[in-house]
N, C-alpha and C positions, 0 to 999 in steps of 0.2 A: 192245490195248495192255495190259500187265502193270500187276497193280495195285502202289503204289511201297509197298516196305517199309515195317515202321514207323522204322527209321531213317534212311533218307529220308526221311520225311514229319517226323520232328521235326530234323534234318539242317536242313531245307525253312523249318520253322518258327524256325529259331534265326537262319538268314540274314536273315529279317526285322526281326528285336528291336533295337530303338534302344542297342543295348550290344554292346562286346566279348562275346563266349563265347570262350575257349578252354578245350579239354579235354584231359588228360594223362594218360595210363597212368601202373602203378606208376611205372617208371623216369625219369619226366618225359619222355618222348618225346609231343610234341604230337599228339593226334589227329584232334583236328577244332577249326578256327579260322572264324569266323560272319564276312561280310562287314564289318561296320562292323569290326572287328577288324584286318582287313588294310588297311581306310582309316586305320586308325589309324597302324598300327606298320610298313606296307609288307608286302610278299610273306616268310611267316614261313613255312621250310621246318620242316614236319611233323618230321622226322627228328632233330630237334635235342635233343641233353640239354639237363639245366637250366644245365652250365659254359656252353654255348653263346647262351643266351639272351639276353647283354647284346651280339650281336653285332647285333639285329635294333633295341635303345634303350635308352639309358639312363636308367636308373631312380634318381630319389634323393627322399629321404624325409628332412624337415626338415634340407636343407643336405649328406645325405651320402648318397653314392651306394650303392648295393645291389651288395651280392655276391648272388650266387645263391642261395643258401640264404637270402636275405632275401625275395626274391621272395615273394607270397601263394599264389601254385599251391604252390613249392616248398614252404613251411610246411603249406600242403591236405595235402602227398602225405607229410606226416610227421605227420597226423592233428591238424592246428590249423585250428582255422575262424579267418576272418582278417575284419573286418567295415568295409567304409568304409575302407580304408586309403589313406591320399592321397598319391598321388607324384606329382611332377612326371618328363614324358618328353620326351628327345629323340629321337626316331625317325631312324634310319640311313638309310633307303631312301628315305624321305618328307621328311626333314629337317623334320617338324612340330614342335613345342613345346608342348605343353598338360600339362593336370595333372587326370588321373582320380582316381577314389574304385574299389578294389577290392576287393570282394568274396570272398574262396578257399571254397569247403568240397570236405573229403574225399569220396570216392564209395565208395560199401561196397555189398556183396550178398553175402548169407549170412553176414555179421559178416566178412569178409577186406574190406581195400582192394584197391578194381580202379581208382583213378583219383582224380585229383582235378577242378573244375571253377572257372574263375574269371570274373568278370563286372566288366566296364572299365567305369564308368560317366566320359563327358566332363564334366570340372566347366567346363571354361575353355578357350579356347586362349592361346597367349603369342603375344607379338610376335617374331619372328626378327629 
């Protein structure tokens, strides 16, 4: 049996982690999304720019909902580290209700941005 890359093996490691990961190229095309992630927000197609991302939950931030470009990945991928940001979500696929704390930072190699990375942490669920 082949031994598993190293991006598999951290791939491997990030489905474990008691938090969202999602990860996004420059363009925000989602690259890799960590299992508690998808129990969060439903089946999130990889392929999706950032206009597309309020199709997968809605996001709002003391009382008003997020355009795209409010997102914390999307601010990641425009070089802002985003710290503890708390939205409340309503999940399209899952129809869940909670309210995480987000994390974004930018992803750099060799001083160019190749990605951003963001981290859902659950603060609560809501009642539906």
């Amino acid at each position: 049996m082949p031994a598993k890359s190293t991006i598999d093996k951290l791939a491997s490691l990030l489905d474990t982690a008691p938090y969202g990961v999602i990860i996004g190229d420059p363009k925000g095309r989602m690259l890799f999304i960590n299992k508690f992630a998808i129990q969060l927000y439903g089946q999130i197609h990889k392929s999706k720019t950032p206009q597309d991302w309020p199709s997968h939950a809605e996001a709002f931030s003391k009382g008003h909902r997020l355009m795209p470009n409010d997102y914390p990945l999307f601010r990641a991928l425009q070089g802002e580290t985003v710290t503890d940001m708390e939205l409340d979500i309503i999940g399209h696929d899952t129809g869940n209700r909670f309210v995480i704390a987000v994390t974004a930072h930018p992803l750099h190699e060799d001083g160019e941005l190749i990605g951003a990375m963001s981290i859902h942490r659950l603060v609560r669920t809501k009642d539906t």
